[in-house]
N, C-alpha and C positions, 0 to 999 in steps of 0.2 A: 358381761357383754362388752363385744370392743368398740372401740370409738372410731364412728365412721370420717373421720377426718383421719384417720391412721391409714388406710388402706392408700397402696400405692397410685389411683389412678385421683384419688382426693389431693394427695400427698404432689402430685404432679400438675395438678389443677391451681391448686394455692401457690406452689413457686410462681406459673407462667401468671398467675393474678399480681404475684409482688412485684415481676419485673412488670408487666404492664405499667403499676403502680409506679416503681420507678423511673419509668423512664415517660411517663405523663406528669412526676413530678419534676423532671429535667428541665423537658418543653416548658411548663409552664413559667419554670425561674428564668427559662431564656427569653421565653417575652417579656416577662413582667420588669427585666436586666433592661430590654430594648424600649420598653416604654417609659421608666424612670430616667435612661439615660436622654430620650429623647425629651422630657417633659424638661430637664436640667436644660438644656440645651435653649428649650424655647425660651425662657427665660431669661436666660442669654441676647438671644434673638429671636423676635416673636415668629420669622419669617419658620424657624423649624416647628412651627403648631401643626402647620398643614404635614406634616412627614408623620407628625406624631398622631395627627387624625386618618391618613392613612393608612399607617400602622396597626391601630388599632382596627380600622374597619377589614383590616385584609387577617390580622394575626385573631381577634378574640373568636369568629366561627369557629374557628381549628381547634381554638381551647375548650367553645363549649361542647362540639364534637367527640374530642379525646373523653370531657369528663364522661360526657354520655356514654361511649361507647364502655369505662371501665365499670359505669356502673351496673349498666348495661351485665358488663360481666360477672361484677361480681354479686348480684341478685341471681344470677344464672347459679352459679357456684352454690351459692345459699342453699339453692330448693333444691338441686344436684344432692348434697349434704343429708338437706332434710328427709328426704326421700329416704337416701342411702338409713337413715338412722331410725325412720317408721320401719323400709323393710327388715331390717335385723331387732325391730321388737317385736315381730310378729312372729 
């Protein structure tokens, strides 16, 4: 029996999941870059808190959004999979 992770449109499903992956792991280093370098800052001078309270209320939706949407997808993939590997045991 073959393994339905092998077939080409599985095989094409899992790349576009790693770059999803990759590149919502991008976004997230680049805020989390823009909130530490802001949080240094405040620190500095308290007057950058309000930039870096900003920040976050405008930047963290987007991240919880991205993580949603990849989990999103890759549960989708999952049962996609699962499926795939009930129908070729029957």
């Amino acid at each position: 029996m073959s393994n339905p992770l092998h077939t080409p449109s599985a095989l094409e499903a899992m790349q576009a999941l790693c770059d999803r992956f990759r590149d919502t792991k991008h976004d997230l280093n680049n805020v989390f870059a823009v909130l530490l370098a802001l949080s240094e800052l405040g620190q500095r001078n308290p007057a950058n808190y309000e930039r870096l309270g900003k920040a976050v209320l405008e930047r963290c939706p987007q991240v919880v959004h991205d993580l949603q949407v990849f989990q999103d997808e890759l549960f989708a993939l999952l049962e996609t999979v699962k499926a795939a590997g009930e129908a070729k045991a029957q």
